[in-house]
C-alpha positions in Angstrom: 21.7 29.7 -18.9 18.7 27.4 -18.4 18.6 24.0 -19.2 16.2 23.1 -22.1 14.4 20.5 -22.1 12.1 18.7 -24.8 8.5 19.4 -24.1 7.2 16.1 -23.7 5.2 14.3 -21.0 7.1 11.2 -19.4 5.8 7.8 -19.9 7.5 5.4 -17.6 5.7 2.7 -16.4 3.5 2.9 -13.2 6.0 2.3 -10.5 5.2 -0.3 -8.0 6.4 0.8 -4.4 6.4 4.1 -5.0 2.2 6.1 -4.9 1.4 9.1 -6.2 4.1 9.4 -8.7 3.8 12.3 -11.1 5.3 14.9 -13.4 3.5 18.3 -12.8 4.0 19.6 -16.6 1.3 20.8 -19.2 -0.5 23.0 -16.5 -1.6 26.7 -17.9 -0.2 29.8 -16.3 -2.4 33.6 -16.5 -0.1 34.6 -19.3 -0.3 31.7 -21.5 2.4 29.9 -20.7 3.1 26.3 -19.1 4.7 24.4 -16.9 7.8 22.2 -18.4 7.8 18.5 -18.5 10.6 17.3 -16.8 11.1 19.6 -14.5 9.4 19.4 -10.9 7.5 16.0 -10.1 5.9 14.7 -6.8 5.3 11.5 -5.2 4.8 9.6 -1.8 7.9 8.4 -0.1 10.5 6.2 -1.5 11.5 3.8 1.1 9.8 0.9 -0.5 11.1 1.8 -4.3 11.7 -1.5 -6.5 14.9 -2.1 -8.6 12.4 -1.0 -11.6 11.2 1.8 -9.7 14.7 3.1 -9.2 15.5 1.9 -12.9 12.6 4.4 -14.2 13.6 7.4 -11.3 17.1 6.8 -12.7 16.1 8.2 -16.4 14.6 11.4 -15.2 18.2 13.2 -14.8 16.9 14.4 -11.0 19.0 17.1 -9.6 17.1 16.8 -5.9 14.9 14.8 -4.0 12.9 16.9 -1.2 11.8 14.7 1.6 9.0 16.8 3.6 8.8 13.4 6.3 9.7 13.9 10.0 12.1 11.3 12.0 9.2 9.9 13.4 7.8 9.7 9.4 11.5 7.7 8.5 11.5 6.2 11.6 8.0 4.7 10.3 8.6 3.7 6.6 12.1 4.0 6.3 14.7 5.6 4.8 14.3 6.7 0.6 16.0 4.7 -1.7 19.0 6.1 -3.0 19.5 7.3 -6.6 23.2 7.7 -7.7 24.2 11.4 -8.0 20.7 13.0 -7.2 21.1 15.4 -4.1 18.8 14.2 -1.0 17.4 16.8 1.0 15.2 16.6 4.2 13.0 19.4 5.3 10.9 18.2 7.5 7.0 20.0 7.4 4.1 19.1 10.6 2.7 15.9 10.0 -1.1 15.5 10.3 -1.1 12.2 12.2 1.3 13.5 13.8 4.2 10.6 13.1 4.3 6.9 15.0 2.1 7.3 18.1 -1.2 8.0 15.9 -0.5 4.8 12.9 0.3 2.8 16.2 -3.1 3.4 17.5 -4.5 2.5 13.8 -2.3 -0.6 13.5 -3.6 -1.7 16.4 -6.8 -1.2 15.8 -8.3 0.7 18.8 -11.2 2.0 18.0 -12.2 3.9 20.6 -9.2 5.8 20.8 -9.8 6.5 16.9 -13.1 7.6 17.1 -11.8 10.2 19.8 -9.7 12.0 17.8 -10.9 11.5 14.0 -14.8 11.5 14.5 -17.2 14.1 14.7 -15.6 16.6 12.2 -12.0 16.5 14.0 -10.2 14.2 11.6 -11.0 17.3 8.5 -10.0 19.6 11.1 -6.8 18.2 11.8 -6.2 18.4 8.3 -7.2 21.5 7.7 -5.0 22.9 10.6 -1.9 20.8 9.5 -2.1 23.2 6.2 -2.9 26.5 8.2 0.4 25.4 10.7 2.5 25.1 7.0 1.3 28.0 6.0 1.6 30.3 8.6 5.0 28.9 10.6 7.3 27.0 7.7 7.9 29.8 5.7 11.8 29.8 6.5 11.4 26.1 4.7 8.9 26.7 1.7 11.3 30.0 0.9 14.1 27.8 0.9 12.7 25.6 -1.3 11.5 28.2 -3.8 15.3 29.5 -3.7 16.9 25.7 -4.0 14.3 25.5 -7.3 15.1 29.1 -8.9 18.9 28.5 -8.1 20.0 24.9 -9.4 17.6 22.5 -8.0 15.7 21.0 -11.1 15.3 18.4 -12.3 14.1 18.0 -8.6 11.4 15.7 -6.9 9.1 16.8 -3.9 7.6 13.6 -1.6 6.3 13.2 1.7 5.0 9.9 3.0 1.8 9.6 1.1 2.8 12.5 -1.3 -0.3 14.3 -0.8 -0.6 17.0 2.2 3.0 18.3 2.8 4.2 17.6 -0.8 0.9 18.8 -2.3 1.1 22.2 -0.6 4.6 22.9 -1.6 3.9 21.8 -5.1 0.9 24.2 -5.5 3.4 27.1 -3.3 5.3 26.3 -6.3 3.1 26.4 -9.1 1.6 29.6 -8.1 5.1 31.3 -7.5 5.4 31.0 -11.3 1.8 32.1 -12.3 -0.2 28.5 -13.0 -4.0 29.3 -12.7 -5.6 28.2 -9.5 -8.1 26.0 -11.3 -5.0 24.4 -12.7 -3.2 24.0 -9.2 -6.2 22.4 -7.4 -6.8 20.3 -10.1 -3.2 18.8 -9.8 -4.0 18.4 -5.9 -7.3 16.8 -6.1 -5.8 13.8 -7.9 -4.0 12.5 -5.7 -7.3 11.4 -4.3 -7.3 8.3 -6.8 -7.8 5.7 -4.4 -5.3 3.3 -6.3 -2.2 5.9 -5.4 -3.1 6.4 -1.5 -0.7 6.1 1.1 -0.8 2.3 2.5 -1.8 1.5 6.2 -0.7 -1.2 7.6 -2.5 -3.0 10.2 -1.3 -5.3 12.6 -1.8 -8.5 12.4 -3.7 -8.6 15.9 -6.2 -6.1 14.9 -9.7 -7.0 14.4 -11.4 -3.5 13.1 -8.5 -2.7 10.9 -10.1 -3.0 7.8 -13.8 -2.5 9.1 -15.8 0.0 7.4 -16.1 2.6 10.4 -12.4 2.6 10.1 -12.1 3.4 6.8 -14.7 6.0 7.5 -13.0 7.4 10.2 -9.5 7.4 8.4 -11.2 9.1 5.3 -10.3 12.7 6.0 -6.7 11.8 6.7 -6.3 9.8 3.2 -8.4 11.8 1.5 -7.1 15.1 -1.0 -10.2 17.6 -0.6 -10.6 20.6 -1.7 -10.9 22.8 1.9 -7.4 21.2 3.1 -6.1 23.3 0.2 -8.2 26.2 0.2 -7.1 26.3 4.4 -3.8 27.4 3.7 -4.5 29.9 1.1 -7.3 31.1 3.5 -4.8 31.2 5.7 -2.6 32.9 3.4 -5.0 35.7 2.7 -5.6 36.2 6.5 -2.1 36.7 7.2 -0.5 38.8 4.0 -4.0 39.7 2.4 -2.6 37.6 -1.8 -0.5 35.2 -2.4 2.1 37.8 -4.0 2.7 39.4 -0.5 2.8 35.9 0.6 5.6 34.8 -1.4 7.5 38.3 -1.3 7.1 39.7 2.0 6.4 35.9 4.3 8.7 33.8 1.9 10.9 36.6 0.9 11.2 35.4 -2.8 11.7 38.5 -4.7 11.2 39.4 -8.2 14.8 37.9 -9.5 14.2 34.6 -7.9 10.8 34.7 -9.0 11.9 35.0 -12.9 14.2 32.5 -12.0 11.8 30.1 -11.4 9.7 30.9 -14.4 12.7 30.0 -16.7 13.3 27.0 -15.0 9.7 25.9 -14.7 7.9 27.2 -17.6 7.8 27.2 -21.6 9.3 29.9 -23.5 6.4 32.7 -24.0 
């Protein structure tokens, strides 16, 4: 029997170490339905959650937390705070910078080496590709996540390190599964382009062009939620199985039980 939940948004306050918090409900599916509040929300890593962060995460009654970071990610940032009784699990998705060797070089603030691998186009590429390489080689990983949701999962949170690329992509993997309309889906992705919820860089202390404005040019496409990263992967997606729906059935092997799962977890009664 599923869980029911009232059908209200949740209004904790803006947490302060934690970007890109949010709950994915309200958003319209083709048969008029929509997705529960309460149910799946996303947000950059947790590492540097406050005691009133944690306070707030606390009140959400959280079955999961998926962490999509690498070691090298943890390694980085840190390990996620822990929240009493919610069920921690680490699937780790490709990383577009590609973990601590690339933020080194940003820390310290070579330039040149930047501009080698982020100018000219290549920093949207690498983007771009990061989504194709989920798409077309994690599908063990985004089925297992599908079947974790449909099964017993939610309450559950999805997060990466800036909450954006690897979590953004399994959330709209998600939202599709149970029929939300892709306006609806991209619309959810594009904001976590707010500048005031982007991941954080640190710079070291010794590095003169951290902050300069061909920096931040250069580090645009990699802090940036546009439009083509997502549409990549569901390029991708068409390449590969032709629609989504052979996607999810025949690459993620979620089959029609598992997908009405899901909609009775996820969505409001028709």
């Amino acid at each position: 029997m599923t869980q029911q939940l009232p059908q209200v948004p949740s209004t904790g306050p803006e947490l302060v170490g934690v970007r890109n918090f949010r709950d994915v409900g309200g958003l319209p599916t083709s048969d008029g339905r929509r997705t529960r509040f309460g149910r799946l929300y996303r947000s950059g890593h947790l590492a540097h959650a406050t005691e009133s962060d944690i306070a707030f995460l606390s009140t959400l009654g959280l079955h999961t937390i998926f962490d999509f970071r690498t070691p090298a990610d943890i390694r980085m940032d840190g390990a996620d705070a822990e929240l009493p009784g919610v069920r921690q699990v680490n699937l780790p998705l490709s990383d577009p910078a590609e973990g601590v060797e690339f933020w080194r070089m940003v820390r310290s603030g070579d330039l040149g080496r930047l501009r080698s691998v982020m100018a000219d186009g290549k920093g949207e590429e690498r983007m771009k590709e990061s989504y194709r390489l989920i798409v077309r080689e994690r599908t063990g990983e985004q089925g297992r996540i599908l079947r974790a949701l449909a099964e017993d999962s939610v309450p559950a949170l999805m997060h990466c390190a800036a909450g954006k690329d690897r979590a953004g992509l399994s959330i709209a993997i998600a939202l599709l599964a149970v029929g939300v309309e892709w306006e609806a889906v991209e619309a959810d992705y594009l904001k976590s382009g707010d500048p005031r919820q982007r991941y954080r860089v640190r710079h070291g202390d010794s590095s003169p062009t951290g902050t300069s404005p061909e920096v931040l040019e250069l580090m645009a496409p990699l802090l940036d939620a546009r439009p083509e990263y997502l549409r990549a992967a569901f390029d991708t997606v068409e390449e590969i199985w032709g629609t989504t729906e052979r996607y999810l059935t025949e690459g993620l092997g979620i089959g029609p039980e598992t997908r009405e799962r899901l909609r009775e977890r996820l969505l409001t009664e028709d």
